[in-house]
ROSE-421603 format. One line per field, with one value per residue (C-alpha): x negated, y, z; residue number from 1; residue in three letters. Coordinates in steps of 0.05 Angstrom, whole numbers, plus 5000, padded with zeros to 4 digits. Layout:
px = [X  ...]
py = [Y  ...]
pz = [Z  ...]
selo = [NUM  ...]
drense = [ala  ...]
This chain:
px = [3902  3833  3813  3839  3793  3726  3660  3653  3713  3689  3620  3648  3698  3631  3599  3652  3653  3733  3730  3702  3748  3813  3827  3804  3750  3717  3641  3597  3585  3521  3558  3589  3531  3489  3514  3468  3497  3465  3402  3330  3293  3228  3172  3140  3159  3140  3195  3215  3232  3171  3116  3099  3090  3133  3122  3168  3145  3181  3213  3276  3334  3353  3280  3256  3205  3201  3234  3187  3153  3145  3070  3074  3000  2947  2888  2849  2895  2897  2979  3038  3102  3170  3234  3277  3340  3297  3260  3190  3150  3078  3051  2972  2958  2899  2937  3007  3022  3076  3085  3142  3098  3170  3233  3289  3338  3295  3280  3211  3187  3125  3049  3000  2936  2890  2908  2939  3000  3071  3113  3188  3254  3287  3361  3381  3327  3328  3248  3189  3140  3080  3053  2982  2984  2923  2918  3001  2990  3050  3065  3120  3101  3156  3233  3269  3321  3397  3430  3354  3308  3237  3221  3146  3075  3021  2951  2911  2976  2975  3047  3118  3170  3244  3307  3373  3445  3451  3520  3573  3590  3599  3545  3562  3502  3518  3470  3408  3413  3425  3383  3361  3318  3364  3362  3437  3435  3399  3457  3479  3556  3597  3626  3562  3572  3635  3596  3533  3579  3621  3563  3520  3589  3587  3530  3516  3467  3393  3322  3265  3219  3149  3140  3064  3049  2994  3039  3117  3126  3172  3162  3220  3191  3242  3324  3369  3446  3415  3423  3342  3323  3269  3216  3140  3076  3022  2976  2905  2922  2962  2975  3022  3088  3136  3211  3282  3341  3383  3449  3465  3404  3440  3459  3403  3338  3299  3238  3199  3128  3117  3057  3062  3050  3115  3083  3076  3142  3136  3189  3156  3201  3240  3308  3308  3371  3446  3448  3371  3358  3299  3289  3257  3195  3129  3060  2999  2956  2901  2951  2933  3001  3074  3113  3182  3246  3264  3329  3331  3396  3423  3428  3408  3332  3288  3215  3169  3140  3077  3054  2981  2991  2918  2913  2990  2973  3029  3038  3119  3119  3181  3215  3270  3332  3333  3272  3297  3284  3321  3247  3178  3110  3046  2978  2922  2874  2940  2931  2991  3070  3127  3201  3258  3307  3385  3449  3516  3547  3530  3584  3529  3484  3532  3486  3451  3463  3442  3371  3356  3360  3278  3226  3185  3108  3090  3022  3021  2991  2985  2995  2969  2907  2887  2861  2897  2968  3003  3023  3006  3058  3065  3026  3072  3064  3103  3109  3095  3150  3131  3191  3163  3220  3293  3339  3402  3425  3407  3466  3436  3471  3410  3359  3294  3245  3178  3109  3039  3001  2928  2891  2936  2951  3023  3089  3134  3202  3263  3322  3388  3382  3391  3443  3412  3353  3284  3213  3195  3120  3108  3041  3016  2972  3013  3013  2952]
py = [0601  0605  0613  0551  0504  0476  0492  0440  0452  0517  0502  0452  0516  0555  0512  0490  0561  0562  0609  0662  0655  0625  0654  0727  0746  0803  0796  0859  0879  0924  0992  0983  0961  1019  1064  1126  1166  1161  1205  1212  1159  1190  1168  1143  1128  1093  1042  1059  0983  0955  1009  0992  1050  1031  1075  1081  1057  1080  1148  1130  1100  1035  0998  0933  0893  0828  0756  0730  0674  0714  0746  0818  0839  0833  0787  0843  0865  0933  0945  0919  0909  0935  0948  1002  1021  1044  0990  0957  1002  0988  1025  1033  1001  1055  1116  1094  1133  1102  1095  1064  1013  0981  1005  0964  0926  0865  0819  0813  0743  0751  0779  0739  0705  0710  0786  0849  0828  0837  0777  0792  0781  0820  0783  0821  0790  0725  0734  0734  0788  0813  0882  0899  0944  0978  0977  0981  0935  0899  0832  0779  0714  0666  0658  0627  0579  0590  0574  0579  0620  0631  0629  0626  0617  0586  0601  0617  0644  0593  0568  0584  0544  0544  0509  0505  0465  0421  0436  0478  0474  0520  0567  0575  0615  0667  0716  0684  0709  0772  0829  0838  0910  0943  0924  0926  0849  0825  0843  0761  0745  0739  0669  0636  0573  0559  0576  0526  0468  0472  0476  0412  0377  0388  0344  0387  0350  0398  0402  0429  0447  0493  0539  0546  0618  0607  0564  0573  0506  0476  0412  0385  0351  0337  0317  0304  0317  0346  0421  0440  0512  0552  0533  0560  0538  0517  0589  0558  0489  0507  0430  0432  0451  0463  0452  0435  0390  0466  0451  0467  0438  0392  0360  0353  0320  0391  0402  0364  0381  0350  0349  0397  0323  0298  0260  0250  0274  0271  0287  0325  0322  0266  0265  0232  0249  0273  0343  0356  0412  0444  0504  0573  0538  0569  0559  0593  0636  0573  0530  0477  0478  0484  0525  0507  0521  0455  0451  0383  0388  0442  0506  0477  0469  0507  0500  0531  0471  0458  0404  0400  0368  0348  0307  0302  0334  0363  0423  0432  0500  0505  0573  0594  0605  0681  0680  0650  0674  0685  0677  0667  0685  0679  0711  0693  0656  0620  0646  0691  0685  0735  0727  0774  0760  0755  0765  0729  0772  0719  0664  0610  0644  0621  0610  0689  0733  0806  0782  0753  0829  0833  0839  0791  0772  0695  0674  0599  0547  0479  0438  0364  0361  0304  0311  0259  0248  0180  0135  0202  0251  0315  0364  0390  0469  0531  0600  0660  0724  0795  0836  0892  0930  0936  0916  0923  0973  0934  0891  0823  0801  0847  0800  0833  0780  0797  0792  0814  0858  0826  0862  0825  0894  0906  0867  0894  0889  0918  0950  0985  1010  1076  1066  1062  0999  1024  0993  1001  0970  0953  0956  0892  0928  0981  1046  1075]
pz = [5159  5142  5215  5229  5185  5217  5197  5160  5113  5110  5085  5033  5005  5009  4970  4909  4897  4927  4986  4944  4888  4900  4970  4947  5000  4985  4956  4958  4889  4874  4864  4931  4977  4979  5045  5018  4954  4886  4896  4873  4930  4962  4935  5000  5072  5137  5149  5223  5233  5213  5211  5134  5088  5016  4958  4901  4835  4783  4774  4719  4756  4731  4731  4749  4767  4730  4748  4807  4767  4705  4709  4707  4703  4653  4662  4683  4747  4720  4699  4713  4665  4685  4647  4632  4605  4544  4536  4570  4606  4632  4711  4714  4785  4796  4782  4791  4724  4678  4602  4551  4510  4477  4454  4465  4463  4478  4542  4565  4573  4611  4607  4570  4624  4567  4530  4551  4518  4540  4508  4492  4447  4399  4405  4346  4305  4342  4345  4390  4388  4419  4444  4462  4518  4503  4435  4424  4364  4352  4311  4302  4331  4315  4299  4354  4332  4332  4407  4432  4474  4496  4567  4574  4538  4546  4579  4527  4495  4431  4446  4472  4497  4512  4506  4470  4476  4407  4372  4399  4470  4507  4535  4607  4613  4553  4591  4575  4501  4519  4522  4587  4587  4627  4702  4714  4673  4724  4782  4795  4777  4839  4806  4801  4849  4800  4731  4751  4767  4703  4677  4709  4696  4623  4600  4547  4494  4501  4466  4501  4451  4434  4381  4355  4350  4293  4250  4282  4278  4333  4366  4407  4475  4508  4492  4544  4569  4638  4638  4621  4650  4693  4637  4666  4633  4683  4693  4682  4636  4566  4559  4626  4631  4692  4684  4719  4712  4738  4778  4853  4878  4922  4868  4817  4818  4801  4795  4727  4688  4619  4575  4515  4475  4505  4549  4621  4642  4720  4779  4829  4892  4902  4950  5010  5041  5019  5007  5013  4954  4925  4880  4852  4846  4812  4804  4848  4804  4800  4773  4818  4864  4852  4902  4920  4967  5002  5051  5097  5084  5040  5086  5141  5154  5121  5081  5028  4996  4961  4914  4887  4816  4814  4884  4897  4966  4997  5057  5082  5120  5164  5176  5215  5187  5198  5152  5097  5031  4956  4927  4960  4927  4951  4939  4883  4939  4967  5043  5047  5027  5018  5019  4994  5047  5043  5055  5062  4998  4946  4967  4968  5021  5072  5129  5120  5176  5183  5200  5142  5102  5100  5046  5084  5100  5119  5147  5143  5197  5190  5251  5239  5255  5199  5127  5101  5137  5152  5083  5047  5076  5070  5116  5164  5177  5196  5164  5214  5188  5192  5163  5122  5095  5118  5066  5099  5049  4987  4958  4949  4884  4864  4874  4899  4867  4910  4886  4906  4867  4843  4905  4954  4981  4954  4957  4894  4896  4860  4905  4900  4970  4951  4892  4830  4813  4814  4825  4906  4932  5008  5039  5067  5130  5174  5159  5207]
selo = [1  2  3  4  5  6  7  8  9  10  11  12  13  14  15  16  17  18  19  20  21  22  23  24  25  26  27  28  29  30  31  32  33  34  35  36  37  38  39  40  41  42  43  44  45  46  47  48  49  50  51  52  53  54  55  56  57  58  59  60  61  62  63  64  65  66  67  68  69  70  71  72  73  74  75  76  77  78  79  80  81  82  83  84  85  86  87  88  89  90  91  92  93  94  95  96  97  98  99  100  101  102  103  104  105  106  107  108  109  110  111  112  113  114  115  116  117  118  119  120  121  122  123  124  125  126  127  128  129  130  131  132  133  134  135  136  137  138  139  140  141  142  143  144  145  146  147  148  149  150  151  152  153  154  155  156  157  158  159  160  161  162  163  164  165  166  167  168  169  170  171  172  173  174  175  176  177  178  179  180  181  182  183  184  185  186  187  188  189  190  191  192  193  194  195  196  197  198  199  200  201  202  203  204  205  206  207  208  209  210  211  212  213  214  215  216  217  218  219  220  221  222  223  224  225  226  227  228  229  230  231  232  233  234  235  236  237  238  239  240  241  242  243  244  245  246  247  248  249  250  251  252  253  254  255  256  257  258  259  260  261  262  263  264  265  266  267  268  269  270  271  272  273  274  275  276  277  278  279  280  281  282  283  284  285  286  287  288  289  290  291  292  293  294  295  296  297  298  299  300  301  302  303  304  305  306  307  308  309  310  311  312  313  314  315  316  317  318  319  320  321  322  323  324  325  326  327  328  329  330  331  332  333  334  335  336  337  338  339  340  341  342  343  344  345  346  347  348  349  350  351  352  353  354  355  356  357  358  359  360  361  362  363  364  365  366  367  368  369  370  371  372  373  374  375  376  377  378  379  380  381  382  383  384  385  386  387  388  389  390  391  392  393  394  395  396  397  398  399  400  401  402  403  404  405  406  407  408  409  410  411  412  413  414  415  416  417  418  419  420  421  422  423  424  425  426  427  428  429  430  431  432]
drense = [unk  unk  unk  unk  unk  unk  unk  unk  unk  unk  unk  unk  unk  unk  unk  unk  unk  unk  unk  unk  unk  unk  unk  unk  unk  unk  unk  unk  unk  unk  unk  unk  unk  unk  unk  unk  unk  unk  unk  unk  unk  unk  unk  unk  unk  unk  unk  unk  unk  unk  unk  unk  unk  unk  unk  unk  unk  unk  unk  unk  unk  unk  unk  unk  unk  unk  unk  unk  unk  unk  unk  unk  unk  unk  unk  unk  unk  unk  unk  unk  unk  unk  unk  unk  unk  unk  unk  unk  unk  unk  unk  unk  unk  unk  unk  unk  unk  unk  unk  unk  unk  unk  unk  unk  unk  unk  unk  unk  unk  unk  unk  unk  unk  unk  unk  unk  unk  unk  unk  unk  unk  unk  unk  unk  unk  unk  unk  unk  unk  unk  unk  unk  unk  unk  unk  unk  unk  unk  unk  unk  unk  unk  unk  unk  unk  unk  unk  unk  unk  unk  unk  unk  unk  unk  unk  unk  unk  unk  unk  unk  unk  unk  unk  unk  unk  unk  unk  unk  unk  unk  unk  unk  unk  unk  unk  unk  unk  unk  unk  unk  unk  unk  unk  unk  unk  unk  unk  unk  unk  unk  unk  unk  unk  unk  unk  unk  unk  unk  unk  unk  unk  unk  unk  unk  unk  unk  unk  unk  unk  unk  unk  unk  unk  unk  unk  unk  unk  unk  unk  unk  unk  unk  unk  unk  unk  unk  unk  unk  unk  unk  unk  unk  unk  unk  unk  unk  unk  unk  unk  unk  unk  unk  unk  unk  unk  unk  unk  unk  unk  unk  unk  unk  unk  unk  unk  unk  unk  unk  unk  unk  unk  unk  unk  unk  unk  unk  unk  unk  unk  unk  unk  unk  unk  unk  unk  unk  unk  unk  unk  unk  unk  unk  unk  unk  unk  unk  unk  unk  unk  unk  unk  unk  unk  unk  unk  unk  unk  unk  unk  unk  unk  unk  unk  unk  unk  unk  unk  unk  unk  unk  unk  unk  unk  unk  unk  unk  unk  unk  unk  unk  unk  unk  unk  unk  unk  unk  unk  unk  unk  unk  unk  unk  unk  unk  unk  unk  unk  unk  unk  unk  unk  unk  unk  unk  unk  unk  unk  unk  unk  unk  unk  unk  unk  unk  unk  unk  unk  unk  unk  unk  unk  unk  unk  unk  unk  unk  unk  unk  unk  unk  unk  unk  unk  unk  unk  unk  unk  unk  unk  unk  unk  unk  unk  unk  unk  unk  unk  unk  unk  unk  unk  unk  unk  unk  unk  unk  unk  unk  unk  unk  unk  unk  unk  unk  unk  unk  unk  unk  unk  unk  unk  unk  unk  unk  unk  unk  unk  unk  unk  unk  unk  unk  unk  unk  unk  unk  unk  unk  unk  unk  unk  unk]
């Protein structure tokens, strides 16, 4: 009888991936989690919970927001990218008015830093283009090799760079060549504990490689039999590059950046202890830090890490486990964090409990009281949580991916709380 087994049998079921799959618990898919029926959202509402007003974005059912690392604004802070079933769409942060700017099928890859330029794929071309949001002028920037994708460019958008498996094994992660316009592709696949450690257990030979958008020419950096994923140029420097060796995290030595020469290929956070795991990191807007989920162990005790890759200063904020997030962000002048929340649905979140279904709002402290800690260790801090939006109707294998808008005002976030995927924005102040 399940009942019967310890916690600690549990857990390890939890995290193989068995209890989920083999036993037949039931996981809440996205069509089943919503508790309200399939209607038009309001557009705006005080959240009797928290007492912060949300507003809801987009108007077509079936939108989203973008990954939470990918930028979604143009350098000027004036729109935001979103997709749609159609295609990509683009909001005007004054007016809150909407427009289609690309037909699709075709996956956005991210905004450019340096144009108003929305970066994407056409998979049936196996090519990267370019949009000018203002303009609309549109242009080809590069073939992207057979097996291969593009998951970022540069700063002062010059280069791309992505990754492929060399020869014919098997892609365990078919959905990364898929379009991905509609918002329904980016519901998470109940099996994914299982899929990630087939995959880690493959060795599957990879190149990491950049494409020159002047010239197309592609320059492998990088080849290894570590699975090579979560690809993000630094924000500021278009030499620096961001990368992980992907896996459970418990289990890989993640988080990487590399020169765009090749060189300089540098671990970031080192393990310590068994089962310690970090993940879902991404750069602050000045490119000077590296964000990152660390659990001391995996699951267990909770931190939002942060590496400065100019000093090698570091800051561990602690949270409770209620509080703990899918994805944190944090705001252009680094003073304030977010957090999507939770929930147990997604077999690996095995520790989530009803209070962790928040959008989230973290005030950091630090509390050492040196500049320069002991033998150089990290600053030790804690996160203080103010929940923002109740998200106990949203099913969780719909990841909410939080962000804040460029006036530090807004958290966006994309919900199926009221059936269908659309684009919802929570004030940071109380309503009043």
């Amino acid at each position: 009888m399940i009942a019967e087994k310890s916690p600690v049998i549990l857990r390890a079921l939890v995290l193989s991936g068995v209890l989920s799959l083999s036993l037949g618990l039931p996981l809440l898919s996205r069509a089943e989690v919503p508790a309200t029926e399939a209607k038009t959202p309001p557009k705006s509402w005080i959240d009797p919970d928290t007492g912060h007003r949300v507003h809801r974005i987009t108007d077509e059912p079936e939108t989203a927001s973008l990954y939470f690392n990918d930028n979604s604004f143009t350098p000027d802070g004036k729109q935001m990218v979103y997709t749609t079933r159609k295609g990509i769409s683009v909001l005007d942060l004054a007016t809150f008015r909407t427009r289609e700017v690309v037909a699709g099928p075709v996956r956005v890859v991210v905004v450019g830093r340096k144009s108003p330029t929305v970066f994407y794929l056409k998979t049936a071309e196996r090519a990267l283009y370019g949009t000018n949001l203002d303009t609309g002028e549109t242009k080809k920037l590069a073939d992207v090799p057979p097996r291969g994708g593009i998951d970022t460019i540069n700063a002062d958008e010059t280069m791309a760079a992505g990754a492929l498996i060399v020869g014919n094994g098997q892609d365990y992660n078919a959905r990364a060549g898929q379009p991905q316009a509609q918002a329904h592709t980016l519901v998470q696949p109940v099996d994914k504990v299982k899929m990630m450690e087939a995959r880690l257990a493959a060795r599957l030979p990879m190149e990491m490689y950049t494409i020159d958008l002047n010239t197309g020419k592609r320059t492998v950096l990088l080849r290894s039999t570590d699975w090579l994923n979560h690809l993000q140029f630094s924000p500021t420097d278009p030499t620096l590059l961001m990368y992980c060796h992907e896996g459970s995290w418990w289990k890989v030595d993640r988080i990487w950046t590399i020169r765009t020469d090749g060189t300089g290929n540098t671990l970031i956070h080192h393990r310590t202890m068994g089962m310690e795991a970090s993940g879902h990191e991404f750069w602050s807007n000045d490119g000077k830090m590296i964000y990152y989920d660390l659990h001391m162990p995996f699951g267990t005790s909770f931190y939002l890490a942060t590496y400065n890759v100019y000093s090698g200063e570091r800051f561990w904020y602690h949270l409770a486990n209620t509080e703990w997030s899918i994805h944190y962000n944090a705001t252009a002048d680094n003073t304030l964090f977010c957090g999507d929340g939770t929930s147990n649905a997604p077999d690996w979140c095995f520790w989530a409990t009803p209070e962790n279904n928040w959008i989230y709002l973290f005030r950091p402290e630090r509390i050492d009281d040196s500049t320069t800690p002991e033998k150089n260790l990290p600053h030790p801090g804690v996160l203080h949580a103010e929940r923002l939006v109740n998200m106990s109707k949203h099913g969780y294998l719909l990841e909410p991916n939080v962000f804040f808008s460029p006036d530090q005002k807004l958290i966006f976030f994309r919900s199926n709380m009221f059936g269908p995927t659309y684009v919802f924005a929570v004030e940071v102040a109380k309503a009043g």
